[in-house]
C-alpha positions as CSV (number, residue, x, y, z in Angstrom):
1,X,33.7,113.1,-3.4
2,X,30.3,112.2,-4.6
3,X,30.5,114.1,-7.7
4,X,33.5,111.6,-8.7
5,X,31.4,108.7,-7.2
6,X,28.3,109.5,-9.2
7,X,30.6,110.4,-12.3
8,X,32.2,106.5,-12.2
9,X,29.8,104.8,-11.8
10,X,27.8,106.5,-14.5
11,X,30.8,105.8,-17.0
12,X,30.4,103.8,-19.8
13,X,32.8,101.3,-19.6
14,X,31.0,100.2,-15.7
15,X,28.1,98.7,-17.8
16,X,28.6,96.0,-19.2
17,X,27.3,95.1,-23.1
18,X,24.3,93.3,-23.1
19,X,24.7,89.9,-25.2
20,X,22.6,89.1,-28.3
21,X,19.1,87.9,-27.4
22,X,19.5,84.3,-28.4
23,X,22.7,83.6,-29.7
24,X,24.7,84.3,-26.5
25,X,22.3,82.1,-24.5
26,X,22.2,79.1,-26.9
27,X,25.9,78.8,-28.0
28,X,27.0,76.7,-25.3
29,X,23.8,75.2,-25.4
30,X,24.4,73.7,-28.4
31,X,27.5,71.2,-28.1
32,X,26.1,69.5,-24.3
33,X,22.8,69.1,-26.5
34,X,24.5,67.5,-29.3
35,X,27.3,65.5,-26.9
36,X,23.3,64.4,-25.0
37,X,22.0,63.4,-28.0
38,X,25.4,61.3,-29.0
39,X,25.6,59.3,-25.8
40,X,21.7,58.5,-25.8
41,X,21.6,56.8,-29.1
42,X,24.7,54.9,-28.3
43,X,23.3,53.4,-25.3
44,X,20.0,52.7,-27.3
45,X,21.8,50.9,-30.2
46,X,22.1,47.7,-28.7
47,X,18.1,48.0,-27.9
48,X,17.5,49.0,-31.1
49,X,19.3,46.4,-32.9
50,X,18.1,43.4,-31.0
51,X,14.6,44.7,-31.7
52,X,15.1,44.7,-35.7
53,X,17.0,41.1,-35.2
54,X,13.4,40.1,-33.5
């Protein structure tokens, strides 16, 4: 019984692949930066604008 316990658990397929060092981690980084970036300017055009009209 332990022999087939330490034999599992040992397999390959129970470890799971470890991800790319940045690219896994900044993918989904990416679009909520870039939707952030979006929504701030658009809520500082109006600012903007009415300080270039003076």
């Amino acid at each position: 019984m332990a022999d087939r316990l330490v034999r599992n658990s040992s397999s390959l397929r129970a470890v799971p692949a470890p991800e790319r060092a940045y690219g896994g981690a900044l993918q989904p980084i990416l679009p909520a930066l870039l939707r952030g970036v979006i929504f701030i300017s658009v809520l500082a055009a109006p600012f903007v604008a009415g300080l270039f009209a003076g």
